[in-house]
C-alpha positions as CSV (number, residue, x, y, z in Angstrom):
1,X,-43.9,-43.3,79.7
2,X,-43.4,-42.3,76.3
3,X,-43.8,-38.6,75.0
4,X,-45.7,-36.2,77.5
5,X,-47.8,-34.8,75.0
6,X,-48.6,-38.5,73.4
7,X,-52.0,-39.5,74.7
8,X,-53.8,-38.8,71.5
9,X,-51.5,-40.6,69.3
10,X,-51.2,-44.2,68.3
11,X,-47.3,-44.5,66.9
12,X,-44.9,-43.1,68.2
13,X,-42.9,-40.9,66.4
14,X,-40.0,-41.8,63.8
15,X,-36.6,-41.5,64.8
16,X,-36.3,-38.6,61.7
17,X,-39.2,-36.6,63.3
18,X,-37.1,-36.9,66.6
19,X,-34.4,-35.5,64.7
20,X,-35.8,-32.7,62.6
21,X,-38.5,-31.7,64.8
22,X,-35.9,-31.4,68.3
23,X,-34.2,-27.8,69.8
24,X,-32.6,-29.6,73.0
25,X,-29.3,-29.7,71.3
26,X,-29.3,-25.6,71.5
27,X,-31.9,-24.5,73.3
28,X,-30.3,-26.5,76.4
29,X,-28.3,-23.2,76.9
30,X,-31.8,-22.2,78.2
31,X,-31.6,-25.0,81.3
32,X,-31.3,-22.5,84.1
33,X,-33.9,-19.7,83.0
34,X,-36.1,-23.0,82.6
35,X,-35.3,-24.0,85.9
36,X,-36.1,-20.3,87.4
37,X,-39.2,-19.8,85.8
38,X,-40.7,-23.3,87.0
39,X,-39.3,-22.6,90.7
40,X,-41.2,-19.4,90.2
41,X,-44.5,-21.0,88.3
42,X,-44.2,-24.0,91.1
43,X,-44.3,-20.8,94.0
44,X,-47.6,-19.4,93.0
45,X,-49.5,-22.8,92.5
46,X,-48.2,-23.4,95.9
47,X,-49.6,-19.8,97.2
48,X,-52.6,-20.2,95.2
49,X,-53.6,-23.7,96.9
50,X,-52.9,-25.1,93.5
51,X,-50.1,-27.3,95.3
52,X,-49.7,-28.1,98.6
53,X,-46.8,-27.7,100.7
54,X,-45.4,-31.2,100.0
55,X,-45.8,-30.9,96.3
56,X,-44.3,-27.5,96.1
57,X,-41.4,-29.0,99.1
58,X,-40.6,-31.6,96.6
59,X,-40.5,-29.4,93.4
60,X,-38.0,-27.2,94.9
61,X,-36.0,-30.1,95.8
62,X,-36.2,-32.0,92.5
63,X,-35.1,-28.9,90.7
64,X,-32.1,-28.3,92.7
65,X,-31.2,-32.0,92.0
66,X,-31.6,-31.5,88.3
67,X,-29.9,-27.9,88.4
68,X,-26.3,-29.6,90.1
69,X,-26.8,-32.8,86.9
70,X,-26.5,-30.4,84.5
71,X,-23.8,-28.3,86.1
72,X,-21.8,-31.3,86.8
73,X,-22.4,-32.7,82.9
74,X,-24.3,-36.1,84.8
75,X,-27.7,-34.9,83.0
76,X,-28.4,-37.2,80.5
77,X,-29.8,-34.9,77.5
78,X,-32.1,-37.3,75.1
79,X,-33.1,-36.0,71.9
80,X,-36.4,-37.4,72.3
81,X,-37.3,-35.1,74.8
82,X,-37.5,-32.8,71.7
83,X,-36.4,-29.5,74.2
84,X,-35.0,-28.2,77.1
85,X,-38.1,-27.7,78.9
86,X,-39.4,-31.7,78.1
87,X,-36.0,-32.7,79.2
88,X,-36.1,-30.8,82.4
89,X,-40.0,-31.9,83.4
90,X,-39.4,-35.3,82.5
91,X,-36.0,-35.6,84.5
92,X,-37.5,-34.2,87.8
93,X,-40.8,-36.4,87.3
94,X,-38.6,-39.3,87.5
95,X,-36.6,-38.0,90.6
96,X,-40.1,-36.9,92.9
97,X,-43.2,-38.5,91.2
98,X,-46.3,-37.6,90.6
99,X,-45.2,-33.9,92.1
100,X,-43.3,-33.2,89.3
101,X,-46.6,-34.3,86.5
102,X,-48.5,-31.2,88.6
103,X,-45.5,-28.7,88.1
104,X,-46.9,-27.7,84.5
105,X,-50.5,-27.0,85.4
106,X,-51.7,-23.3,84.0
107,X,-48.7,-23.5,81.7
108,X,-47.7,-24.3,78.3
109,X,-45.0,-24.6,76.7
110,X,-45.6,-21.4,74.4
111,X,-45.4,-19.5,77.6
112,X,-42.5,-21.3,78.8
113,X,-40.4,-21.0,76.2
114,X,-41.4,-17.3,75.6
115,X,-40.0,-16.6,79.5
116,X,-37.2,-18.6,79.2
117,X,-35.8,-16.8,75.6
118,X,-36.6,-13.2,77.4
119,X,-35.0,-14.4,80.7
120,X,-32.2,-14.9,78.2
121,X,-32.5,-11.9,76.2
122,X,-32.8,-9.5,79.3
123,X,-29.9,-11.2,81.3
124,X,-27.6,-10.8,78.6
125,X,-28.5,-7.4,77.9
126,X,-26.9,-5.7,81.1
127,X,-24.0,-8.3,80.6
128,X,-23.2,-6.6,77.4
129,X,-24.8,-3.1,78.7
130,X,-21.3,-3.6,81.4
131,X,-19.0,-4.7,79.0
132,X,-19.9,-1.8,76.3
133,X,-19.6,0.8,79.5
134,X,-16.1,-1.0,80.1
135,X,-15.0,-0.2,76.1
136,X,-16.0,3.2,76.3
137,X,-13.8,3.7,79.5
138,X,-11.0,2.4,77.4
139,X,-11.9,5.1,74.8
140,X,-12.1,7.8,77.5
141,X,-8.7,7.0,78.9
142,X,-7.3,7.7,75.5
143,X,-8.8,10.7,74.5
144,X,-7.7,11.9,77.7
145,X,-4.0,11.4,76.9
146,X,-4.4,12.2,73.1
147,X,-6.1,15.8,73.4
148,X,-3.5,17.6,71.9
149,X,-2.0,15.0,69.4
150,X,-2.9,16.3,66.0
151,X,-4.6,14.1,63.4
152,X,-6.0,14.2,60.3
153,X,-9.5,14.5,59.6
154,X,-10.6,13.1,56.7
155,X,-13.6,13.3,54.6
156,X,-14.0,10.5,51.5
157,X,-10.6,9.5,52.9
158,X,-8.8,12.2,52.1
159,X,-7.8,15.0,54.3
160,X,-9.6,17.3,55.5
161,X,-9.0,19.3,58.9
162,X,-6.6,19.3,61.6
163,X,-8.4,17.7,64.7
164,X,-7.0,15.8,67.5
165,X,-7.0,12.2,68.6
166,X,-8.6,12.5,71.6
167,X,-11.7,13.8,69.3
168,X,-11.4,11.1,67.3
169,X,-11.3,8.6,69.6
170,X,-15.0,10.5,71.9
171,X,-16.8,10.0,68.1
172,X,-16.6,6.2,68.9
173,X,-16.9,6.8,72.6
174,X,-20.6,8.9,71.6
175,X,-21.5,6.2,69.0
176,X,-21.4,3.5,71.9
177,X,-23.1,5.8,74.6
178,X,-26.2,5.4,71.5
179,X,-25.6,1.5,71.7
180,X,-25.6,1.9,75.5
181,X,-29.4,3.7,75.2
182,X,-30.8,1.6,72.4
183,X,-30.5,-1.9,74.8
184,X,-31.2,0.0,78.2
185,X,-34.7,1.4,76.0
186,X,-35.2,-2.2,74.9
187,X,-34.6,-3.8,78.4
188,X,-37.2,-1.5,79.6
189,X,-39.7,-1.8,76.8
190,X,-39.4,-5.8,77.0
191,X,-39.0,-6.5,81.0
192,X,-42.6,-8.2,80.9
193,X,-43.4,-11.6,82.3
194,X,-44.8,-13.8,79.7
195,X,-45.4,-17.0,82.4
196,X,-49.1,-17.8,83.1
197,X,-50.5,-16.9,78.9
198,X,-50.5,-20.4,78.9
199,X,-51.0,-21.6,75.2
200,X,-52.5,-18.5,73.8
201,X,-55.8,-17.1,75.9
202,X,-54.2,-17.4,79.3
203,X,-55.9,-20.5,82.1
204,X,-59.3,-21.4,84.2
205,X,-56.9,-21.6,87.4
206,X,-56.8,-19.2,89.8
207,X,-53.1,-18.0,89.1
208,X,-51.3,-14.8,90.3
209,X,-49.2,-13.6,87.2
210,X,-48.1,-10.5,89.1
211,X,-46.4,-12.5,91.8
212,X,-44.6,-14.7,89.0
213,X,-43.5,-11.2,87.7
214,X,-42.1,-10.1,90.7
215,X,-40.4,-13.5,91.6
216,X,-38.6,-13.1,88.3
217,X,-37.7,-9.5,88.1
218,X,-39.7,-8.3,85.7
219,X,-42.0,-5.0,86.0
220,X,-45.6,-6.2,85.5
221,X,-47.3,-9.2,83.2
222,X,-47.8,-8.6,79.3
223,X,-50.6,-7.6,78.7
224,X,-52.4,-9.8,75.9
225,X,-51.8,-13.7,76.5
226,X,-52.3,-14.1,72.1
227,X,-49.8,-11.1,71.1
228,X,-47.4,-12.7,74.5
229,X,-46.6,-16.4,73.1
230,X,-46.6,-15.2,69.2
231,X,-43.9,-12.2,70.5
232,X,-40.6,-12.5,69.5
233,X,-40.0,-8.5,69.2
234,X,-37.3,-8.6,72.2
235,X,-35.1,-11.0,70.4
236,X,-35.8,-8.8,66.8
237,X,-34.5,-6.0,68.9
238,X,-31.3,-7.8,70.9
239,X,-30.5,-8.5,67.0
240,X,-30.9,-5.0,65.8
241,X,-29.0,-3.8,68.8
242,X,-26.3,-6.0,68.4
243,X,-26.2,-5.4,64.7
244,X,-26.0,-1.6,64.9
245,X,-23.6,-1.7,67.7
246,X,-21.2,-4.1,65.6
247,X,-21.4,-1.8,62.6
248,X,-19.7,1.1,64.6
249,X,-17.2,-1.8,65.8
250,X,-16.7,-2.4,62.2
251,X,-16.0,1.3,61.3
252,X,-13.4,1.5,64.0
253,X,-11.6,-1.7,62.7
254,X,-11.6,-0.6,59.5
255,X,-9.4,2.6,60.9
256,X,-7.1,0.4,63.3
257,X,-6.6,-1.7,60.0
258,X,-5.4,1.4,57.9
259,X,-4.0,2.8,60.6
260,X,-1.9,0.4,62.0
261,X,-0.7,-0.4,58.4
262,X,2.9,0.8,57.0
263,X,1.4,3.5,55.2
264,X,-0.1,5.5,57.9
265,X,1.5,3.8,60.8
266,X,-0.8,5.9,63.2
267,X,-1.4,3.0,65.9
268,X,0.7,0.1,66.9
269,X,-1.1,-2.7,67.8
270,X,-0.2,-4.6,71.0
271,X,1.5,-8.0,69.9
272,X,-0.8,-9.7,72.5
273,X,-4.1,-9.2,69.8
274,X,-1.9,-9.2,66.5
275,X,-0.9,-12.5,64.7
276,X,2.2,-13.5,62.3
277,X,2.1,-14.8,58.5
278,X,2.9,-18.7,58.2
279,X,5.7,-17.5,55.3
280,X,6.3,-14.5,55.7
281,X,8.7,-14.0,58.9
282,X,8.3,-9.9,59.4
283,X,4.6,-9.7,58.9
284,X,2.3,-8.3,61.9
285,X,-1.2,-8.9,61.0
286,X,-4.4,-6.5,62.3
287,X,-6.5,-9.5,62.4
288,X,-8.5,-9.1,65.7
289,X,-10.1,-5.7,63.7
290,X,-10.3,-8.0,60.7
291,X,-12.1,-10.3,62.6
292,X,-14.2,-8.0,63.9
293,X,-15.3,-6.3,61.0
294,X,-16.3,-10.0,59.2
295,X,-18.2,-10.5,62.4
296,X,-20.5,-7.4,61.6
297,X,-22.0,-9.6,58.5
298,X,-23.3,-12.6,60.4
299,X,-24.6,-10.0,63.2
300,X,-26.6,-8.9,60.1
301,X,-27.2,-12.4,58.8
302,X,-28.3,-13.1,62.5
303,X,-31.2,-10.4,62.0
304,X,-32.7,-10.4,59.0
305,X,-33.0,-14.7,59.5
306,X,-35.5,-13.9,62.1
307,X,-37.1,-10.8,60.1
308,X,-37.5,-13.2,57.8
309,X,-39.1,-16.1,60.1
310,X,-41.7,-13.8,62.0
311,X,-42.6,-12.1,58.7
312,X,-45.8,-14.2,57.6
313,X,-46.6,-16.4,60.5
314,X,-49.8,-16.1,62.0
315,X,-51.3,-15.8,65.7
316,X,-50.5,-17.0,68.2
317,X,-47.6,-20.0,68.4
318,X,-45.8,-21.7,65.7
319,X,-43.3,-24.0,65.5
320,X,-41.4,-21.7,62.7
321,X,-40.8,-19.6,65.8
322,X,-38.1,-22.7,67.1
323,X,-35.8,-21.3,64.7
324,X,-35.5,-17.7,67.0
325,X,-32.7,-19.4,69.1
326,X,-29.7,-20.2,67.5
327,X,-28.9,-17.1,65.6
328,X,-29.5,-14.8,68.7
329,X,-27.2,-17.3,70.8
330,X,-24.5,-16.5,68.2
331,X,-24.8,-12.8,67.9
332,X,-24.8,-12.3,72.0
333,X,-21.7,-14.6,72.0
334,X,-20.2,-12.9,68.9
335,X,-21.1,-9.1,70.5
336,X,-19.6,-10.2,74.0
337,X,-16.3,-11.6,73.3
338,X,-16.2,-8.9,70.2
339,X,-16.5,-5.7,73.4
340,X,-14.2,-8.1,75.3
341,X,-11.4,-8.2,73.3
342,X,-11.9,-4.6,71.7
343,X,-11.2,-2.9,75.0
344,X,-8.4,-4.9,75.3
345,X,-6.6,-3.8,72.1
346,X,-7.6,-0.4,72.7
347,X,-5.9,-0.4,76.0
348,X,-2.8,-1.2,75.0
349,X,-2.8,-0.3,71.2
350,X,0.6,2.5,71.4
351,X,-0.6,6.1,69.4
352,X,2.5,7.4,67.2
353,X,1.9,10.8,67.9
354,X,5.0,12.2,65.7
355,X,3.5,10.3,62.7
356,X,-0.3,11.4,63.0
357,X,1.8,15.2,63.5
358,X,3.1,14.3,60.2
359,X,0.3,13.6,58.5
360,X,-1.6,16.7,59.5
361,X,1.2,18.5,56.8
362,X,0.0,16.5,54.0
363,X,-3.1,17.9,52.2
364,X,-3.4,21.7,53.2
365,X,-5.8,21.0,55.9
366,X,-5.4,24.4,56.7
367,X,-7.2,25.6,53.6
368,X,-10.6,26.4,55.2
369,X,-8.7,28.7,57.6
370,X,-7.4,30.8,55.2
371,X,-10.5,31.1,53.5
372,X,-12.0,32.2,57.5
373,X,-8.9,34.3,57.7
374,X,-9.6,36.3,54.0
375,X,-13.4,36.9,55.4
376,X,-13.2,38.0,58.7
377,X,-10.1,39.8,58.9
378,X,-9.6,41.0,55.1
379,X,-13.4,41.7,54.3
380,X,-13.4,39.3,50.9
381,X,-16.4,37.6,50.5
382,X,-16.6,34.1,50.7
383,X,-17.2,33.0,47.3
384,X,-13.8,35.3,46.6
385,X,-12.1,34.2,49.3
386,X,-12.3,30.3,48.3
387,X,-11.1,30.9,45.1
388,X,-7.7,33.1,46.6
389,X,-7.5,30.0,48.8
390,X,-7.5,28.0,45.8
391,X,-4.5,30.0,44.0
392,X,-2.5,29.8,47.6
393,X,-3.2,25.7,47.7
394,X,-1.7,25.8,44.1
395,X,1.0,27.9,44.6
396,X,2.0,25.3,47.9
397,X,1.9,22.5,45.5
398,X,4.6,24.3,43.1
399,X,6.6,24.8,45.9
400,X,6.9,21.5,47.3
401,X,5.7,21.9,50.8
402,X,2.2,22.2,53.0
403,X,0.0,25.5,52.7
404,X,0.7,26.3,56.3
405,X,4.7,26.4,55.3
406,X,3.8,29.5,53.1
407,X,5.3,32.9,54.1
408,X,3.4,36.0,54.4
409,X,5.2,37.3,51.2
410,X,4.3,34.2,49.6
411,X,0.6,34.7,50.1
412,X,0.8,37.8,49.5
413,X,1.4,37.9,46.1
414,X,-1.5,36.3,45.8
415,X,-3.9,38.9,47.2
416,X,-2.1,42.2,48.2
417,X,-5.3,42.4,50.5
418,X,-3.6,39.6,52.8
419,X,-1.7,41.2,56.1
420,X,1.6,39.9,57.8
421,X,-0.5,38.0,60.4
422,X,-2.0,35.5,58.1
423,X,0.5,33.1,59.4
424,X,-0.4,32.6,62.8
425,X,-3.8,31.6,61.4
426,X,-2.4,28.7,59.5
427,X,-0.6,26.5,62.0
428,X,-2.2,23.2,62.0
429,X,-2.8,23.6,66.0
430,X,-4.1,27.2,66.1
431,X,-6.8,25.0,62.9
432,X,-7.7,22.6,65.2
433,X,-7.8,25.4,68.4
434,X,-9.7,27.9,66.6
435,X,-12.6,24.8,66.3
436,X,-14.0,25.7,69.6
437,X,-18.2,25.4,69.1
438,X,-19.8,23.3,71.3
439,X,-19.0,19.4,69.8
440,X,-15.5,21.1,68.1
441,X,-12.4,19.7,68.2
442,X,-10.7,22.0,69.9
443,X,-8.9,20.4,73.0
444,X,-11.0,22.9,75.0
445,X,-14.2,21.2,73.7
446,X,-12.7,17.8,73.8
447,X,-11.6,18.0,77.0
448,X,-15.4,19.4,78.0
449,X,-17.0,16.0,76.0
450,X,-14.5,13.6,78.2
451,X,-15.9,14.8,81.2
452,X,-19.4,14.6,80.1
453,X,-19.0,11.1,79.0
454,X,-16.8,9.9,82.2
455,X,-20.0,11.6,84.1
456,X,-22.3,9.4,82.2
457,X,-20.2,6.3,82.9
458,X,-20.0,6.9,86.7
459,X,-23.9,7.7,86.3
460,X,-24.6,3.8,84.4
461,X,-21.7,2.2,87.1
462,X,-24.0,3.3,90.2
463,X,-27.2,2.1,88.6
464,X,-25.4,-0.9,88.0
465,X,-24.0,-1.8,91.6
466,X,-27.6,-1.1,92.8
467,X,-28.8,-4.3,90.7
């Protein structure tokens, strides 16, 4: 038998149609969401009397015979099959009979397809959901050992404010927790079962699309069989996840890169995820962040491809829609081994505590401080108060050394209004202290945001084991 679908036409097709017009050589990642969604479909024909028990018997068995072909690399994949789903059918018609013609009555492939890319979608959305819970641990672990290491905080990359590391490092930790939410709302939103739309306006046979549903793990049936086969709205939002998720990736690499570097020589990066220069002996290269942060752009690319694809097509199915595949099976792979290998450097990346200490005396981070300091304990209004600052930042640079190295007597004869205790105001760790809101910096309120986050992780863990 040629074709399945080749009744109606008298040539068959050209061996450049075969080629152009074929997914199997990708969408054969799909083979065992295929294979679970027609054990499921071939179920409910059997408890609807659409199959009998021999039929169904036989399905079951075929498919099991297929599944270990594929797994072992026996499975002969034929590109003129056109996809996995033709491939699949046609192998286990060949293996049981006639059974295996019966399996795709009150189907189509629109429907098929559409279950097999969200079985997909939805199955590698708690695999990275675990990994990105595993990264923030990572980040936890170091905050908890850095909340008194002093760092500079930078705005427009330039220093800014004493804060600590452990801060730092629960700014990535909350950006992730966001990431975490965004693809445990779309897992929700898109846990539908598309089986049983058929082509566009659902089937004459008696099928039971709730028990399909439930077989498959999915809340309830879509709702609309014409919006259900043309939806592609779960993938557009794995991408968008992903996307967003690797720009915060990005951000951080961009700060292991500078950081690790000679110049601020913040971080050491574990020799296991750093690489060596092909001339240049004493090199030590950041390129896991490098790579990391190039990887964000094709994350992006990934996205706006399918944008791009779903933006003018029609109701209900076209074939346009084949190209959904390959750029969300490269992002998933790109945004898993990307959270893989991230918690790994961030695990064993060394923090130079001494030189980030350093580095907190460069700039006059104290400055807003001593502007505080002039309001609330001298009475000088603001506006007044920034401008004394200003002199006492000058006066520091004339002298060679960091604002918070001034004497009393030195500020002093700036503003006769400034008293002896002005000093204890401007260490760099009474700065970062005295930022004790709520979200501060102050190892107080760090220490408070840890626990709130480790909560939140043992929370996701024990929805997780209940899987």
């Amino acid at each position: 038998m040629g074709k399945l679908w080749s009744g109606r036409f008298s040539e068959n097709s050209s061996s450049l149609l075969d080629e152009f017009n074929a997914s199997l050589n990708f969408d054969k990642k799909l083979y065992r969401y295929d294979i679970l969604g027609s054990l499921a479909h071939a179920k409910m024909l059997y408890q609807q009397g659409i199959l009998n028990e021999e039929e169904y018997r036989s399905i079951v068995d075929g498919m099991d015979q297929v599944l270990d072909e594929i797994e072992k690399g026996d499975f002969t994949f034929n590109i003129s099959d056109e996809d996995i789903h033709m491939a699949i059918e046609k192998r286990l018609t060949d293996i049981i009979g006639d059974a295996g013609k019966k399996l795709h009555t009150a189907r189509s492939r629109n429907d098929q397809v559409a279950l097999d890319f969200r079985l997909y979608v939805q199955a590698h959305n708690e695999i990275i959901r675990e990994l990105v819970l595993k990264l923030v641990n990572a980040f936890v672990f170091v905050a908890r050992e850095n909340t008194q290491t002093m760092l500079p905080g930078m705005t427009h990359l330039q220093h800014a404010q004493p804060i600590n590391f452990g801060y730092h490092m629960m700014a990535y930790a909350s950006m992730l927790k966001r990431d975490y939410e965004r693809f445990e709302s779309s897992f929700k939103r898109n846990n539908l079962s598309p089986i049983g739309c058929a082509a566009l306006a659902g089937t004459p046979h008696p099928i039971d699309r709730n028990l399909t549903a439930k077989e498959l793990g999915f809340d309830a049936p879509t709702l609309n069989c014409l919006d259900t086969v043309s939806d592609r709205d779960f993938a557009l939002e794995m991408l968008f996840n992903i996307a967003t998720m690797m720009m915060h990736i990005s951000r951080l690499s961009e700060e292991l890169i500078l950081w690790s570097s000679s110049e601020f020589g913040f971080v050491t990066l574990s020799d296991a995820y750093s690489t060596g220069s092909s001339i240049m002996p004493q090199k030590k290269n950041p390129d896991v962040p490098e790579l990391l942060r190039g990887k964000t752009g094709r994350t992006y690319g990934n996205l706006i491809s399918l944008l791009t694809v779903m933006k003018g097509l029609p109701l209900a199915y076209n074939k346009d829609m084949q190209e959904d595949k390959e750029g969300t099976f490269d992002s998933v792979e790109t945004v898993e081994i990307s959270l893989t290998i991230l918690t790994e450097v961030i695990k064993t990346m060394k923090v130079n505590k001494e030189r980030m200490e350093e580095a907190c005396k460069i700039g006059h981070l104290s400055a807003t401080d001593l502007a505080d300091y002039l309001v609330e304990k001298c009475g000088i209004p603001f506006r007044e108060a920034h401008f004394i600052t200003g002199r006492a930042v000058a006066l520091a640079e004339q002298k060679g050394c960091d604002l918070s190295e001034l004497s009393a007597t030195d500020l002093k004869s700036i503003d006769n209004r400034i008293k002896d205790d002005v000093t204890d105001y401007l260490s760099i760790r009474h700065s970062m202290n005295a930022r004790n809101s709520e979200g501060g910096t102050s190892t107080k309120r760090t220490l408070e945001q840890i626990e709130k986050i480790a909560e939140w992780i043992t929370e996701k863990e024990k929805e997780i084991a209940k899987r």
